[in-house]
N, C-alpha and C positions, 0 to 999 in steps of 0.2 A: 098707436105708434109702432113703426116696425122694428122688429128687433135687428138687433147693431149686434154682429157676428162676434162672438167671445175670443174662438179660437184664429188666427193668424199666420199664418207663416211666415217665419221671419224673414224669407227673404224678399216681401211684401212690404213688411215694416219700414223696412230699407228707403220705401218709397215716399212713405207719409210726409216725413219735412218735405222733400225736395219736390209734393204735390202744393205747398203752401207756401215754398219758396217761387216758383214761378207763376202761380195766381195773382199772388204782388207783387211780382215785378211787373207782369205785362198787364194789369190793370181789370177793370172789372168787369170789360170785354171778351177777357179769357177764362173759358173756365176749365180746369183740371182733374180728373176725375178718378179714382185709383179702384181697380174692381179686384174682388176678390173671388175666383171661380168654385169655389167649392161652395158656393152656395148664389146660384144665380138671380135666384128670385129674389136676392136680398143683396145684391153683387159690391154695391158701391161703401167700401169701407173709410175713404176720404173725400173730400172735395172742396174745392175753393172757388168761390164766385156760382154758386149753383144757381143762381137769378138766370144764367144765360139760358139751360134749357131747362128748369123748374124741378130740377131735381136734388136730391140731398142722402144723408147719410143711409143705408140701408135700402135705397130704390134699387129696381133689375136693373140687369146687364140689359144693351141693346142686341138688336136681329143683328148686327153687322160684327160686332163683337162675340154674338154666340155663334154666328156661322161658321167664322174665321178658327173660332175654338174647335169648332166640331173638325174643321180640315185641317187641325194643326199648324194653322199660319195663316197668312193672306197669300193667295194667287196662288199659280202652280211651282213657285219654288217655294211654299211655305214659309214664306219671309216672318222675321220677327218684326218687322218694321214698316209702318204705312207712314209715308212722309205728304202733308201739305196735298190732302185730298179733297176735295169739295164735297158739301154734305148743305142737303136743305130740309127743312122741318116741315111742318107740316102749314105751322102757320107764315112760313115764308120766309123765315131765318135762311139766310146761306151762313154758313162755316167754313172757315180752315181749319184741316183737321189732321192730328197724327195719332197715331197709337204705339206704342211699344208693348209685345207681350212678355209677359215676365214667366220664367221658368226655372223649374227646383232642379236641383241636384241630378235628378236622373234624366232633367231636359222634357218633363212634361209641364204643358202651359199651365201655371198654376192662377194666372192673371194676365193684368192689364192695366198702364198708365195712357188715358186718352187727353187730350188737349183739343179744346175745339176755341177757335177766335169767330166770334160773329162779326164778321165783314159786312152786315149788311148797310149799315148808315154809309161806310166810304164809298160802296159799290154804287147806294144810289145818291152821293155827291160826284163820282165816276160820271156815271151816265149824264146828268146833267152838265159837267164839263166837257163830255163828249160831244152831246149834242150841240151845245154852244158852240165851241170849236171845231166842230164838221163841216165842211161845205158839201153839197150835192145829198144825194142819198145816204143815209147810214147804212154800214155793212156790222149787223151787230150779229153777236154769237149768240149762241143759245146756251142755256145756263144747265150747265153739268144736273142731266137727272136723276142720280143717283142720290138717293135719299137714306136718311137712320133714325131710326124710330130715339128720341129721347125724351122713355115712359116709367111714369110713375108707380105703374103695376102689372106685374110679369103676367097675368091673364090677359090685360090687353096685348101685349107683345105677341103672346103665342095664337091669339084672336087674328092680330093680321099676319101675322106666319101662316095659317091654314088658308085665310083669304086669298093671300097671294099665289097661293098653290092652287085655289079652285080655280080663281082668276085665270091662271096660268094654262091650266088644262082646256077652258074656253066653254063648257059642257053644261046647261042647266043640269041641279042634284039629281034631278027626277028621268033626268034624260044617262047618264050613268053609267057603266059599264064596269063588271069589275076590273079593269084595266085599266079605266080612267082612273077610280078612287084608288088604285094600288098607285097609280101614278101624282095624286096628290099624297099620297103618305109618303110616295119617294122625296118627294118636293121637299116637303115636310123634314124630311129625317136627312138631308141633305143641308137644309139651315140650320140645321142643330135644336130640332123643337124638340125633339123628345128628349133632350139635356132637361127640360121641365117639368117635373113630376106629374103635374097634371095633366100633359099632352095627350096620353093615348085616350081618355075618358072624353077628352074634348073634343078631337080627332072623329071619333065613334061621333059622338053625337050630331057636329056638322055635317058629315054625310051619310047619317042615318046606317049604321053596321054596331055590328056589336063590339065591345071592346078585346073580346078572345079574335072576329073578325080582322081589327088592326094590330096583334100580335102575330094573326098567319099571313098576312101581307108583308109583314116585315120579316117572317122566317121567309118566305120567299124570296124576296129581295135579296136577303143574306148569301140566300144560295145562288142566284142566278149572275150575284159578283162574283162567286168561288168558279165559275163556268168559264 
């Protein structure tokens, strides 16, 4: 069992009903989710309707929630606020989804209330009424790719955090350069992985360096921002 966080911030607390008040109102399609950032691995201090994406009391924070912590918001005016955003799963859930980040006294994020509504059964009664209802070709959209990991276990999270950084750089491990792997630990520490205590040991291991190796990547990096 994982452990359920002792300590609180109250102004976290603040959220718990109003996380179980809207769970039942909008039904069992919506689920509600209230993280607590001081301990990511363990993030989710309430929840209501967790059946949506199989998660429960004490599961991590997502990539999309820890990014957003790492740049102090969403997007480049660090918004407190992501309203009615599309999110799909893995196994083919779409979502509507918002976040609010929640913030102490000195205005540092200290959390987060997400809301996700699985749309997917009306999307495909949608589709089906469109198609009935269409003459000629259908002009259909393509469905928002922007995906959020909702995981059970903050090692897998930070698992496809690194991936998408290899991914990203395009490079077989063996083919390499230290410029590439400084450039997947930028990736890396850009989404907010090494928020994850376990990161740098895992990091090292996925592209074969040593662990002091992805501390001197990152003094670099440090400094080539101050430049």
């Amino acid at each position: 069992m994982k452990p359920i966080q002792k300590k609180i911030h109250p102004e976290l607390k603040k959220f718990i009903p109003i996380v179980k008040i809207i769970g039942k109102m909008f039904g069992r399609n919506c689920e509600v989710a209230l993280h607590n950032f001081s301990d990511p691995s363990h993030s989710i201090i309430a929840i209501e309707n967790g059946h949506v994406t199989g998660r429960k009391i004490g599961d991590p924070i997502t990539d999309f929630a820890l990014s957003s912590w790492r740049k102090g918001g969403y997007g480049e005016k660090n918004e407190d606020t992501i309203i009615n955003y599309k999110t799909k799963t893995k196994d083919g859930k779409i979502f509507k989804s918002s976040s609010l980040f929640i913030k102490d006294e000195k205005k540092n994020i200290i959390g987060c209330i997400c809301i996700n509504y699985n749309l997917t059964d009306y999307l495909m009664f949608y589709n089906i009424m469109e198609e009935f209802s269409t003459f000629g070709d259908l002009n259909k959209k393509e469905l928002n790719k922007e995906t959020e990991e909702f995981l059970n276990d903050v090692n897998e999270l930070l698992s496809n955090i690194i991936k998408r950084a290899i991914n990203e750089v395009g490079k077989p491990l063996h083919m390499m350069q230290k410029s590439d792997k400084m450039r997947v630990t930028k990736i890396v520490e850009e989404k907010g992985g090494f928020l994850i205590k376990s990161a740098v040991n895992q990091l090292a291991s996925d592209i074969n360096v040593s662990r002091y190796t992805i501390y001197n990547y990152l003094d670099e990096l440090k400094i080539k921002k101050k430049v």
